[in-house]
N, C-alpha and C positions, 0 to 999 in steps of 0.2 A: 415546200414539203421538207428539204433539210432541214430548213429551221426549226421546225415543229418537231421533227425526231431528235431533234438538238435539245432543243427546250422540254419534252418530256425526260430524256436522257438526265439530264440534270436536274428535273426532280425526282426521279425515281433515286438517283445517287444520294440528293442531300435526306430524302428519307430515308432512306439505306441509314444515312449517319448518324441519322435521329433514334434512330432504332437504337442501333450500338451503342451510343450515347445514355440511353433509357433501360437501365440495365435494373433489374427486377430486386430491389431495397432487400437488405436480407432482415429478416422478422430478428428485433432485437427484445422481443418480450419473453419473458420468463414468469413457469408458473412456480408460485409456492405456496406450500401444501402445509395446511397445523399441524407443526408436530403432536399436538394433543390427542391423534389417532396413534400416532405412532411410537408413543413413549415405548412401546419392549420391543421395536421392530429391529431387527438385527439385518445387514447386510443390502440385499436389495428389495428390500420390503420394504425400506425408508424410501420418498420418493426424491427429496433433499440432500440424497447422500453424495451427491457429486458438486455441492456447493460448499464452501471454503469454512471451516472453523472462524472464531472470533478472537481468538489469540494474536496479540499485537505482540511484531517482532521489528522492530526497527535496529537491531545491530547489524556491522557491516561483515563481522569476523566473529570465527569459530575457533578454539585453541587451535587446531590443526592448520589452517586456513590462514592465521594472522601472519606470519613469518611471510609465506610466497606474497600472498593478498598483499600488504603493504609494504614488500620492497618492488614489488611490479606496480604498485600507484608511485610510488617516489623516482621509482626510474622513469616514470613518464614526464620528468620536469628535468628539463634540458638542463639548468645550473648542478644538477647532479650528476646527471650524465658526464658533464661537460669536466667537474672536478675527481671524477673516479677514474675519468682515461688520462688527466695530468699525473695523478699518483700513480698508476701502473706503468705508464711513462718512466717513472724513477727506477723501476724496477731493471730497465732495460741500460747495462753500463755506459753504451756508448751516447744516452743523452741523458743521464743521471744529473740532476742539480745536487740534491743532500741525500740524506740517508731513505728507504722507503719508505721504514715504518713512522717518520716525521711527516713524509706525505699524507700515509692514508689517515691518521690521528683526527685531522680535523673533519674527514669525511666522516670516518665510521662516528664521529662525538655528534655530527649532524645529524645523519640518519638512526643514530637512536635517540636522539631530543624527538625527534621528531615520530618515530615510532612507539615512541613510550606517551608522550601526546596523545596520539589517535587510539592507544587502547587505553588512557583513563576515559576519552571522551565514548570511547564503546561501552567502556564499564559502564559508566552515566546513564546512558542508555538503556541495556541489560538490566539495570536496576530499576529506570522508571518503568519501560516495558512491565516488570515484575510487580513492582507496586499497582500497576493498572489491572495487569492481566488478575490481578488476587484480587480486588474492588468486589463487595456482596452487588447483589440485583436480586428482584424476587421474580424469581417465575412459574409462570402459573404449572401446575403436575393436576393430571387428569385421575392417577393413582389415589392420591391424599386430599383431593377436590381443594386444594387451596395455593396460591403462592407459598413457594419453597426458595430460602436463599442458595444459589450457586454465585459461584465467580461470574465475573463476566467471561473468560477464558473459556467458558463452560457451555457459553452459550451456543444455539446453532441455530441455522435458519428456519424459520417458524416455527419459533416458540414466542408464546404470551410473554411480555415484562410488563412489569409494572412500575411506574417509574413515580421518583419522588422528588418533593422538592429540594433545590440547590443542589440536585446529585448530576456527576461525570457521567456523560454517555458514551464510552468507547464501543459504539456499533451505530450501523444504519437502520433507522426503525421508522417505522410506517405507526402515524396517530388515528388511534383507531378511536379511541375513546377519551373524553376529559372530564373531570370536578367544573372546571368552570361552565358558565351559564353558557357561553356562544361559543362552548367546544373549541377554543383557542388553549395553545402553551406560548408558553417564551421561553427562548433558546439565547445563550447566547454564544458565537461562533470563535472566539478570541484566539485558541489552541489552532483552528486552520485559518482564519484569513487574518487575524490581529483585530478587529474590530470587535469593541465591548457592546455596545449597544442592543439590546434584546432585537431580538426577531421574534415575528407571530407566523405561528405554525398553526394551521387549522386541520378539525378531524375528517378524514377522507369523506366526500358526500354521501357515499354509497353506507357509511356507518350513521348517519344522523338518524335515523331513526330509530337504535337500536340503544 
């Protein structure tokens, strides 16, 4: 009889564990809604309105921002650290080598090479950002019953594009419809994985009929 309250005991526990283990997947779907009902809806009339704009911002620093921002990434590399506490060093008479200000010289010539680097490389940036985010697209407007060019910047979640050949997609879009016979595109992914080679993208099933 121990044994048997032993041996229930231990499976009641290891499904105890199973349970706790078995923890209820949280719903990672999301609906989205044609803006084509909602082109004049203002505030929370929209039902899209808590999902993210299309405007591509890849810079790291903002005028304000650049100064602390980039001398708190430089201080985090030990060879700078390491020659900013020799030079204050100098400052101190009783273990002074040479003058201070020939100490700190080669620091501060470091750390602005180096910070005048990382804000042409932000400019770079800023700039393509800018060229992309201004790129035409045609999207469809319910108002004027036709495709209207906007920026891509412009764009928001559910709305019609219309997409053409050899053209940049800076957004995630769902193929809903195609020119070609077997409702395929080709893509190709080069800008995120490096690889040139076409990809075939087929129209979601639920639109083949339409």
């Amino acid at each position: 009889m121990a044994r048997e309250s032993e041996d229930t005991g231990m499976t009641k526990a290891s499904k105890a564990k199973r349970q706790r283990k078995k923890k209820p997947k949280e719903n990672k779907t999301r609906t989205v809604h044609a803006n084509i009902h909602y082109d004049n809806a203002k505030g929370e009339e929209n039902p899209n309105r808590h999902y993210a704009n299309n405007k591509i911002k890849t810079t790291k620093y903002t005028v304000l921002s650049f100064l602390p921002k980039n001398l708190f990434e430089q201080f985090h590399r030990f060879a700078n650290v390491y020659f900013v506490f020799i030079a204050l060093l100098n400052f101190v008479p009783v273990v002074n080598a040479f003058q201070p200000e020939l100490a700190l010289a080669p620091v501060v010539f470091i750390l602005s090479v180096t910070a005048i680097k990382d804000l042409w490389e932000d400019y770079r940036r800023h700039r393509s950002d800018k060229e992309i985010n201004h790129m035409d697209c045609l999207v469809y407007s319910r108002e004027d019953k036709r495709y209207m060019e906007k920026y891509w910047k412009e764009v928001h979640v559910g709305d019609f594009v219309r997409l053409r050949c050899n053209e940049i997609l800076p957004a995630d879009v769902l193929l809903l419809s195609s020119s070609d016979p077997d409702r395929l595109c080709h893509i190709e992914t080069a800008t995120l994985d490096g690889e040139t080679n076409l990809k075939q993208r087929q129209v979601v099933r639920s639109f083949f009929e339409l």
